[in-house]
C-alpha positions, 0 to 999 in steps of 0.5 A: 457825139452821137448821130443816127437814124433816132437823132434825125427823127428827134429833130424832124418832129421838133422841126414839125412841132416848133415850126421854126421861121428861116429867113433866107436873103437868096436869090431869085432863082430858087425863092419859089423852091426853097420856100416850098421845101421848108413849108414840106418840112413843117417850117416856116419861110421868109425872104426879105433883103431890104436894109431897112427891116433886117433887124426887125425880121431877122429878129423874129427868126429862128435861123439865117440863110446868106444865099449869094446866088444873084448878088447886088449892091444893096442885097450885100448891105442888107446881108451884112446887116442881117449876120450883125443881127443874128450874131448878137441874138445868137441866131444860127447863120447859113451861109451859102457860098454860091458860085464863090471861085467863078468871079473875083467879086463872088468870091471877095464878098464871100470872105468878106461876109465870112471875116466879118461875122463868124457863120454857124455853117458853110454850106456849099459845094466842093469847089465853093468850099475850096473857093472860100478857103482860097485853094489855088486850084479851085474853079467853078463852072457856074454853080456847079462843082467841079471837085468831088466832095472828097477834094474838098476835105482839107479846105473844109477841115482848115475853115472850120478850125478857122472860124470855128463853124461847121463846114458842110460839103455836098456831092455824090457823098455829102461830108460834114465837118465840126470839132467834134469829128467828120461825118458822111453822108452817103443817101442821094440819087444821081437826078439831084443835081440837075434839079435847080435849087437843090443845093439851095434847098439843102441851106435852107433846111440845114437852117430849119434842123440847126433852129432846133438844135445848137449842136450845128454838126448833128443839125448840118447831119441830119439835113444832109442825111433827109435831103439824101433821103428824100432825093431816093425816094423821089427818084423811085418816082420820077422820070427825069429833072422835071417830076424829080422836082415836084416828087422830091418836095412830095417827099418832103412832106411825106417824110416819117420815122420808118423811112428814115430808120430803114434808108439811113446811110452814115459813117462817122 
């Protein structure tokens, strides 16, 4: 396995050339953003949750995002729809685990997503990753983690052997876990948690890297490492939450090889 500032930049340019389509299920909260961010970055989106054309676009995509930030009944059907679909395309699937651990019924639709079909990456924070593993202590506050990413290592080692996915866990250090080994990502900036959606936005272009590369640890990686990336910069930029916003889609699009290569913080 080998991941560094060239494998990024490698995957950037197939993301720009390929213009992958992302069909993310999300919720309202974040719909404008992360669309925005995936269209910055050179792909493609679209958001559909009515049952009844889940097979056909799930179909046409290059990559699923289950976001259950604003959960419903009939959301939650199509979903299930949508990871059946991905699975016997073999389509790469995102889940994004929001809020799991702040209500039983967040929670029980997590696993029982997660147990019926087996997701390429988990991608949360510390506490919905503990969350999704059942750790007793794990609580959140809303959407927010209140666990660092490190807390969070064993729970997210245990579910990626579990289902063999990759697990992804963001904080101040974002750390990726698959079977061939644990990398952390240590680019990022403060502001970027009081961002709304930033952590939906780090789903939906894990899903635009692993639509150009099958090997979901270095795909989750690279993500990771542009998202941090790009967050630095834009808070070079900004003056608080609201013009980190728009820098950081700015950012986005204005992205290239020297940036990465000179900003680049990885261990593995």
């Amino acid at each position: 396995m080998k991941i560094d500032a060239k494998t990024v930049c490698a995957d950037l340019k197939k993301i720009r050339e390929q213009r992958p389509l992302v069909h993310s299920i999300t919720n309202y909260v974040v719909m404008n953003s992360t669309a925005n961010a995936l269209l910055s970055l050179g792909a493609s989106p679209v958001m559909a949750h009515a049952e009844e054309e889940m097979e056909d676009m799930v179909a046409i995509a290059s990559a699923l995002v289950i976001n259950i930030g604003t959960l419903s009944k009939n959301w939650i059907i199509a979903m299930h729809k949508a990871m059946q679909v991905a699975s016997e395309k073999n389509i790469p699937i995102i889940l994004d685990p929001v809020g799991a651990g702040a209500t039983k019924y967040r929670t029980d639709t997590v696993h029982a997503l997660i147990n019926n079909i087996r997701p390429s990456v988990i991608r949360g924070n510390a506490s919905e990753i503990m969350a999704v593993h059942r750790a007793e202590d794990s609580q959140t506050k809303g959407v927010d983690s209140t666990h660092s990413s490190q807390s969070a290592l064993e729970a997210a080692k245990q579910l990626a052997k579990k289902f063999d996915c990759v697990v992804s866990i963001s904080g101040e250090t974002d750390i990726i876990i698959g079977r061939d080994g644990i990398v952390e990502v240590h680019n990022g900036n403060k502001l970027m948690p009081l961002v709304t959606g930033l952590g939906c936005t780090a789903s939906v272009i894990t899903a635009a890297f692993c639509a150009v590369n099958d090997d979901y640890l270095s795909a989750s990686t690279h993500a990771m490492a542009l998202m941090g990336i790009c967050g630095e910069n834009a808070a070079k930029k900004s003056h608080g939450p609201g013009s980190m916003q728009m820098n950081f889609i700015d950012e986005l699009y204005n992205i290239n090889d020297n940036t990465i290569i000179n900003s680049l913080k990885l261990e593995t």
